[in-house]
C-alpha positions in Angstrom: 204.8 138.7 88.0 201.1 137.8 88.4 200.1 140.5 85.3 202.7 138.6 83.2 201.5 135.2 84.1 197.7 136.5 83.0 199.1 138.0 79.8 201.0 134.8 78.9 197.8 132.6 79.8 196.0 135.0 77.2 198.1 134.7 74.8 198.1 130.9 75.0 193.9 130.9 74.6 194.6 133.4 71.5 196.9 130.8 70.2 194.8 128.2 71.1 191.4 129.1 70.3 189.9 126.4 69.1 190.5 124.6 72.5 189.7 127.4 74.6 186.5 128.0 73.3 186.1 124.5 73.7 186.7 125.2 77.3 184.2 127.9 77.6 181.6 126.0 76.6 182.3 123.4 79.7 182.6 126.8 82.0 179.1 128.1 80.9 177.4 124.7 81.9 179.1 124.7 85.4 178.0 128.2 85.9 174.5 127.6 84.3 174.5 125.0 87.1 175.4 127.4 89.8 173.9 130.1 88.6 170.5 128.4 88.8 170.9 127.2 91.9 171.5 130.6 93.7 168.9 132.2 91.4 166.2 129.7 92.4 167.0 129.9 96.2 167.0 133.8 95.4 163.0 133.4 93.7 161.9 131.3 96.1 162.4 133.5 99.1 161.3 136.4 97.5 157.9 134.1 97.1 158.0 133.0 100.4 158.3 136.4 102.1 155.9 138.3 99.2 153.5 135.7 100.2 154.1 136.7 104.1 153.5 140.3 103.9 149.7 139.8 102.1 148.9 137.7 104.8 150.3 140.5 106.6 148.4 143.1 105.5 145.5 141.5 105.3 145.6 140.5 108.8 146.8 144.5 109.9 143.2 145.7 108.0 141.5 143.6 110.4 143.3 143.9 113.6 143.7 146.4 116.4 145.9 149.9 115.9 149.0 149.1 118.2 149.8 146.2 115.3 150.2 148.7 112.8 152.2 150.2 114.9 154.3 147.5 115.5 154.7 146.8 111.7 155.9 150.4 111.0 158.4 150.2 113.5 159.8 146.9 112.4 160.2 148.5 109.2 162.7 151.2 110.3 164.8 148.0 111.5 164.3 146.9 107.9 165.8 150.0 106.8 168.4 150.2 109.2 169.5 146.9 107.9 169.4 147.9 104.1 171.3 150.5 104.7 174.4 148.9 106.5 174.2 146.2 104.2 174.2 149.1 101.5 177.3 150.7 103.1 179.2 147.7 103.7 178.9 146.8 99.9 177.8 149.7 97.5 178.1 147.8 94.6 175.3 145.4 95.4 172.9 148.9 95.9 170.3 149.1 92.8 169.3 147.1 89.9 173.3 145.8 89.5 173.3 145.1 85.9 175.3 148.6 85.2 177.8 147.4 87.4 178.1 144.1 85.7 178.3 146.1 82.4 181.0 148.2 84.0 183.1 144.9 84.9 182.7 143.7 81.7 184.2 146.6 80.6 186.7 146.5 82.9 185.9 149.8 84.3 184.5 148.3 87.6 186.0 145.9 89.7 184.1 143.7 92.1 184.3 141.8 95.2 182.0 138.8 94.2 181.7 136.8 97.7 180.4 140.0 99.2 177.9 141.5 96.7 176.4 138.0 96.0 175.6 137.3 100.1 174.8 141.3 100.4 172.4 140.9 96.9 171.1 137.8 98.3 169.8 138.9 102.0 169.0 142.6 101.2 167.1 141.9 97.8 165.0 139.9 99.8 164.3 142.1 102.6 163.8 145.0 100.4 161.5 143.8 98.0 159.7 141.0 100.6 159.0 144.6 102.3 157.0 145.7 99.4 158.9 148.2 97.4 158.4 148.3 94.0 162.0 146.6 92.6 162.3 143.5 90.4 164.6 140.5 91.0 165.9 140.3 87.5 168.5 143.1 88.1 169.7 141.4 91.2 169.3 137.9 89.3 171.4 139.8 86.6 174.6 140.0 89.2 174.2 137.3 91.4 174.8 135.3 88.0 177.8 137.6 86.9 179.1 137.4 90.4 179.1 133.3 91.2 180.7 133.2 87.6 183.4 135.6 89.1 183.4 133.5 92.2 184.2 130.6 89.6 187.0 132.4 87.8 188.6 133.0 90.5 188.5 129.8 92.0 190.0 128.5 89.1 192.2 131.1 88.2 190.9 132.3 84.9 192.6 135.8 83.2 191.3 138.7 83.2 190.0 138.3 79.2 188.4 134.9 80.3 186.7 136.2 83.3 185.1 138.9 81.1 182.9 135.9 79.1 182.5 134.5 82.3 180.8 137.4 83.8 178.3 137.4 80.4 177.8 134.1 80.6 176.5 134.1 84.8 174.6 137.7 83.5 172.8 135.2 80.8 172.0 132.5 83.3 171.1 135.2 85.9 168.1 136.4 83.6 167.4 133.4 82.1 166.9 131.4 85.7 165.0 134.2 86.8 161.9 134.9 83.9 162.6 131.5 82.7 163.6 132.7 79.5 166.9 131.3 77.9 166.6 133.1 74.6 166.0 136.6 76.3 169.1 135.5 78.7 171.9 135.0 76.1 170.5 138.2 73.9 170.1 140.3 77.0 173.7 139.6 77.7 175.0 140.0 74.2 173.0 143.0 73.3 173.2 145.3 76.2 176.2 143.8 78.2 179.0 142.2 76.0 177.9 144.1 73.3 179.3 141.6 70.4 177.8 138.3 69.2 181.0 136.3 68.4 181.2 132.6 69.1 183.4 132.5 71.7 181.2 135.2 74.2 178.2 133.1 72.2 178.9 129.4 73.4 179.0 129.8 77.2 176.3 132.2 77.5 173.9 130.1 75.4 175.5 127.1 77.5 175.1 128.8 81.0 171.4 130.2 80.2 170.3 127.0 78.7 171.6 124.8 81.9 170.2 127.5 84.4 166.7 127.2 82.9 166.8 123.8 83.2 167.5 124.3 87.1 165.0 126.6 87.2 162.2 124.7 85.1 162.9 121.5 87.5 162.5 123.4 90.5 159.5 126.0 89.9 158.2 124.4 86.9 157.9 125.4 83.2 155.4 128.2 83.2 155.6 131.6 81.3 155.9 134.2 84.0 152.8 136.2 82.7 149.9 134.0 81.7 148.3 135.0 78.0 147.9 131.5 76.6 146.1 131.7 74.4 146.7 135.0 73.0 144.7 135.7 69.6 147.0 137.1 66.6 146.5 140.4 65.7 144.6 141.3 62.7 146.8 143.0 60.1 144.3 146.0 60.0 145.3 146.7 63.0 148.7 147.4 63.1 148.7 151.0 62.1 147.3 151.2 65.8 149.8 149.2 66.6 152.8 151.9 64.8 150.4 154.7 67.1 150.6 153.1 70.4 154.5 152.1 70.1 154.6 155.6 69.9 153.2 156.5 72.8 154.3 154.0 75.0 158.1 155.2 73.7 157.5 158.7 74.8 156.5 157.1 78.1 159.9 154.9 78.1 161.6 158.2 77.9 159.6 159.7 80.6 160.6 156.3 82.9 164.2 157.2 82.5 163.8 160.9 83.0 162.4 159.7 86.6 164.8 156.9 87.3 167.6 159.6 86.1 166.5 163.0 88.2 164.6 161.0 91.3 168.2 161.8 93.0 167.4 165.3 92.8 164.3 164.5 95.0 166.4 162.8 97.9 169.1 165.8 97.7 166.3 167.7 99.6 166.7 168.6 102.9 164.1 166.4 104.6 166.3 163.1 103.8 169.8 163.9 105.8 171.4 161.1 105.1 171.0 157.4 103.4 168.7 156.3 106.1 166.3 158.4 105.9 165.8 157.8 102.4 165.1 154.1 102.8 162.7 154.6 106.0 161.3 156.9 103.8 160.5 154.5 100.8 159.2 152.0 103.0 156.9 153.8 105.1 155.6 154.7 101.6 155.4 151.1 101.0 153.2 150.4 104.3 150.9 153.4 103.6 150.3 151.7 99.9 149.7 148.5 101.9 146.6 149.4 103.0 145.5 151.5 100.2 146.8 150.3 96.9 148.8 147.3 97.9 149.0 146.3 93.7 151.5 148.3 93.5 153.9 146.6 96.1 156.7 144.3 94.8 158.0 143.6 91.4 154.0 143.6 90.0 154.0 140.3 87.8 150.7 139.2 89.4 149.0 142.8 88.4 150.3 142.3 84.8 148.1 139.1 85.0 145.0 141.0 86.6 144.8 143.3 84.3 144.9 140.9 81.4 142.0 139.0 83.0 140.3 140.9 84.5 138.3 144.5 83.3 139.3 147.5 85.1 137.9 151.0 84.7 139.9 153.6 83.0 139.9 155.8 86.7 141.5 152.3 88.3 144.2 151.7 85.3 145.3 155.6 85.7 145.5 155.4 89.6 147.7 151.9 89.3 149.6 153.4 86.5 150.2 156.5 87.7 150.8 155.1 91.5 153.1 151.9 90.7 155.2 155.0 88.2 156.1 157.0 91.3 156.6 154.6 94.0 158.9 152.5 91.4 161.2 156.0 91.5 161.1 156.5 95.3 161.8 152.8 95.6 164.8 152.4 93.5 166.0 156.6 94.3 166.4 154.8 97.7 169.5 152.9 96.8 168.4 149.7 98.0 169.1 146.9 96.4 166.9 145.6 93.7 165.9 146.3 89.8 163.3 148.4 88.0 163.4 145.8 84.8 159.6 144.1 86.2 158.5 147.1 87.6 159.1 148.7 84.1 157.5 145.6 82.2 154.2 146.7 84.7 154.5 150.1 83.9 154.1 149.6 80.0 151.6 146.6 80.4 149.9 149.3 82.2 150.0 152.0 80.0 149.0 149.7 77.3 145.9 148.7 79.0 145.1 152.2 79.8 145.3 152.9 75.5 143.6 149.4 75.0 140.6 150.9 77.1 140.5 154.2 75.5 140.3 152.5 72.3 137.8 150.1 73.2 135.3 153.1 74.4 135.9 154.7 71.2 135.0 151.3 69.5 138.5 151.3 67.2 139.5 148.0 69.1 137.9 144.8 69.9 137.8 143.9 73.3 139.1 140.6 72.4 142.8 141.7 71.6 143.1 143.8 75.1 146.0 141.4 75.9 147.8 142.0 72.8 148.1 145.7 73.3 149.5 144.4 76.8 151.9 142.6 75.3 152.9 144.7 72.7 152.8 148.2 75.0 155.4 146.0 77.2 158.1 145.2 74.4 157.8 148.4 73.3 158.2 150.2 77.1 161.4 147.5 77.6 162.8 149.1 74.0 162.6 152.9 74.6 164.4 152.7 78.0 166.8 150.0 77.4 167.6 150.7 73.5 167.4 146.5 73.1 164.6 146.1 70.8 165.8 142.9 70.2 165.8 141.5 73.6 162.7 143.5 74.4 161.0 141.5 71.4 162.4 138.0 72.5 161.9 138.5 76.2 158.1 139.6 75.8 157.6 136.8 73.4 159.3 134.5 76.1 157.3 135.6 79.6 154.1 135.9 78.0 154.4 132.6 75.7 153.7 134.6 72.3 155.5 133.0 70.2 153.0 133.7 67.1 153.7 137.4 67.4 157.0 138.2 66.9 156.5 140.4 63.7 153.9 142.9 65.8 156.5 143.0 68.7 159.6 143.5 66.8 157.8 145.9 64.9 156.4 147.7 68.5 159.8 147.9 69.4 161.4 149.3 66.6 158.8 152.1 66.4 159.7 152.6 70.3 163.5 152.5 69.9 162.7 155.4 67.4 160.8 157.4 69.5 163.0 157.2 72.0 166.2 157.9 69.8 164.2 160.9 67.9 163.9 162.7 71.8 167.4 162.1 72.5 166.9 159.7 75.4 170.0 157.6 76.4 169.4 154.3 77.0 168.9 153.8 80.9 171.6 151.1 81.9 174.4 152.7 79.8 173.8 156.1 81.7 173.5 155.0 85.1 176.8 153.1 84.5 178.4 156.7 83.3 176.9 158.4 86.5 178.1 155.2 88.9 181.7 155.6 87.5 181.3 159.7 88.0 180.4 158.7 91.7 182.8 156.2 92.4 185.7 156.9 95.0 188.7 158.2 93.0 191.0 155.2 94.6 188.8 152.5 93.3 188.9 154.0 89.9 192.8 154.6 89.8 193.4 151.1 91.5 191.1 149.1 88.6 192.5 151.8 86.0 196.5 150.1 86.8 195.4 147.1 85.5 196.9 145.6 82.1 194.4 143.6 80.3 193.7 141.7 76.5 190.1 143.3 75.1 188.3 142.3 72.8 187.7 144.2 70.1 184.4 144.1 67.1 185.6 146.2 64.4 182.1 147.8 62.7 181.3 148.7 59.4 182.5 152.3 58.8 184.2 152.6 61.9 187.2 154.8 62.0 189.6 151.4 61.9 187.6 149.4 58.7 189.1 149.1 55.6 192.3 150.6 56.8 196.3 149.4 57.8 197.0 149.0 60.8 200.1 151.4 60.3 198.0 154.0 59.5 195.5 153.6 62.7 196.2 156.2 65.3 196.9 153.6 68.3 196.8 155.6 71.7 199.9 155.2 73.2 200.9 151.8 75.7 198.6 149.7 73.2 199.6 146.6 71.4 197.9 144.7 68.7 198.6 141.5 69.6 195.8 139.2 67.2 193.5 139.7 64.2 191.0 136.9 63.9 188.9 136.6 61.1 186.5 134.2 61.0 188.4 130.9 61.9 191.3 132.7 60.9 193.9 133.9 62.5 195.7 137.0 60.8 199.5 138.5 62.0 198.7 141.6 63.0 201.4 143.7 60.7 201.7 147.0 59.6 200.2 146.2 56.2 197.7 143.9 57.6 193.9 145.6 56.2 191.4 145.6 58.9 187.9 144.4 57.9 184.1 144.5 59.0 183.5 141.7 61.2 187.4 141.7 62.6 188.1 140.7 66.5 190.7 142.3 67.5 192.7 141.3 70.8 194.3 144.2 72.3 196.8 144.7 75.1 196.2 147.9 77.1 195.8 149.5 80.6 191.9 149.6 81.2 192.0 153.2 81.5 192.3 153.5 77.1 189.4 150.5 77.0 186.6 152.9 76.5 188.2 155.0 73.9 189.4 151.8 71.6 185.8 150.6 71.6 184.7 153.8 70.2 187.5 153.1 67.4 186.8 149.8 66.5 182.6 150.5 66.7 182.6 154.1 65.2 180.1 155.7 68.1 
């Protein structure tokens, strides 16, 4: 009876869409509220406890052994806790935005009260303890999952819960870089995957109204500071083509690592889960006292190094040291994202190239940052395959706004290099390989479930320009509304689909993956 009632409700917001996009709107600015709220209390411990452990190890460098001691072994309690806290909840384990893609999807389902208190407590343990993770993947699904918590309170369908979850993912990144605009296209891009107006409304509304939380509480400052940033001179933009280039060959070297780092902790030194996360942060305390940079998410280093002028021997140690502790810190399976760590990596490898150049006299030292800049937009778009979020989002965190042509450009150039090795883009395959892992009954209990998609029909796609007698429909789907622009079209045999078409479908969620390939020709 309940999976009637939800199909009924669905088919009262398809018949009422005007009104219940309307509605969505309204949603999105509660959740932007929420959102904001838990993604602020979320930043401002990570500060508070980041700003602990200097004062930490400064005070270890200087005091007597038996401290040190002490320090190590409070961090195999730190791991003992991650990993129960990893066990009792192993959806809230890594960066979390594949599984917010996968329960947008509908291929994942999960349990928001207890990822959002587990994402909450371990994300600050894990990263406060200095391994290299960002809080923009757990920002990502602690948004998705108090817009669950929302849903549910108010009893939303499954098809509604789905913009939901986009709309918290938008607010989740927006409250956390204090960038709106990279928010909503971050969550249309890579998660929802379609810019129509009703997924459009409350993500804009939820990102916009969680930024606002954010900017009252922390203030409206860029996260990386380049005010000030010259504009590039057009004479140098075949450098620019060059080093996009590069820095996309490196992209597909990040995901190569974040990809095969499990092979490293199948080895039989790390018996089971613990030892993997004592592991990882006894790394962490060695780099404390040696090359503590490279602790944490690293948005202060991206600032350093845009200041200040480091040799080419420092840049290559901090590049090569943050790139391998940011694999054994996320191969650990704690919770926490690679998305700043992977900004730091390219900012670094573009100060690296921006040093070389400047040696060999091709580059004035004045435009240093702007390689910076651009070597990070272009990093973000070979792993993630969103050149268009990777050119909004740099342009947001570093305050940019003059140079959107050289970035978009950067990231195109990186997208290519990155599609020319045959690289998959990061989040989409650790989403595959989650779902490969996943305990069989989950999969067959969120498989049972009936549920409207959404569907974009794409130019050339198998289903454009064609009846929708003659589609192939895999069997147990229903065609149950056409909408075309603001209109809504009776989905008959003879009915012509078209480019641009959203289709509502009525399926099991097990046929959702192979529809979408339909309807977007992939």
């Amino acid at each position: 009876m309940q999976a009637k009632d939800q199909v009924m409700k669905t088919y009262g917001a398809l018949n009422h869409w005007h009104s219940f996009r309307l509605k969505l709107f309204w949603e999105g600015i509660l959740i932007g509220i929420c959102s904001g709220l838990v993604i602020s209390l979320f930043r401002w411990a990570l500060h508070v406890v980041e700003t602990n452990r200097e004062h930490i190890y400064t005070y270890l460098k200087s005091t007597d052994w038996y401290w040190t001691a002490g320090w190590f072994a409070l961090l195999i309690l730190v791991a003992f806790v991650l990993d129960r806290l990893t066990k009792y909840e192993p959806l809230a384990a890594g960066s979390g935005i594949p599984q917010v893609k996968g329960a947008i999807l509908g291929f994942i389902k999960m349990r928001w009260l207890q990822i959002l208190w587990v994402k909450l407590v371990a994300g600050v343990i894990g990263i406060g303890a200095g391994l290299s993770l960002g809080r923009e993947g757990p920002s990502i699904q602690l948004g998705a999952v108090t817009a669950q918590g929302i849903s549910r309170l108010f009893k939303r369908t499954r098809m509604e819960e789905r913009y939901l979850l986009t709309s918290g993912a938008s607010a989740g990144l927006a409250a956390a870089f204090n960038a709106p605009l990279a928010g909503v296209i971050f969550a249309l891009e890579e998660l929802h995957r379609n810019f129509s107006v009703v997924v459009l409304l409350p993500a804009m509304a939820a990102a916009m109204t969680a930024t606002v939380i954010s900017r009252l509480l922390f203030g409206g400052d860029t996260i990386f500071d380049f005010f000030g940033l010259p504009v590039l001179p057009l004479e140098y933009y075949g450098y620019v083509v060059l080093i996009s280039l590069i820095v996309g060959l490196g992209g597909v070297v990040f995901n190569a690592g974040l990809l095969n780092i499990p092979r490293f902790y199948k080895l039989p030194i790390f018996p089971n889960s613990l030892s993997k996360i004592v592991f990882a942060l006894f790394t962490a305390g060695v780099l404390g006292f040696v090359l503590p940079q490279v602790l944490g998410g690293g948005n202060t280093l991206i600032n350093e190094i845009s200041k200040t002028s480091y040799p080419l021997q420092a840049l290559l140690l901090l590049l090569v040291g943050k790139f391998i502790f940011t694999m054994l810190s996320y191969g650990s399976g704690v919770p926490g994202g690679f998305f700043l760590p992977m900004l730091v990596i390219g900012a670094l490898t573009g100060s690296v190239l921006s040093n070389i150049m400047t040696s060999l006299d091709i580059l004035n030292p004045l435009f240093n940052s702007n390689i910076i800049v651009i070597a990070m937009a272009a990093f973000f778009s070979a792993s993630v395959r969103a050149p268009i979020t990777g050119t909004i989002l740099i342009m947001e965190m570093t305050g940019s706004f003059q140079h959107m042509l050289v970035l978009s450009i950067a990231s195109m150039v990186a997208f290519i290099a990155a599609e020319l090795c045959h690289s998959k883009p990061i989040y989409e395959e650790l989403l595959a390989r989650s779902l490969q892992n996943t305990a069989r009954a989950d999969r067959n209990h969120c498989e049972k479930q009936r549920n409207i998609i959404e569907l974009s029909v794409c130019s050339g796609s198998p289903i454009d320009g064609r009846l929708i007698k003659e589609i192939d429909w895999p069997e147990h789907t229903l065609l149950v509304d056409v909408k075309r622009g603001e209109s809504d079209l009776i989905p008959i045999g003879d009915t012509r689909l078209r480019a641009g078409d959203f289709l509502y479908v009525l399926t099991d969620d097990t046929l959702a993956a192979k529809l979408r390939k339909m309807a977007e020709g992939e």
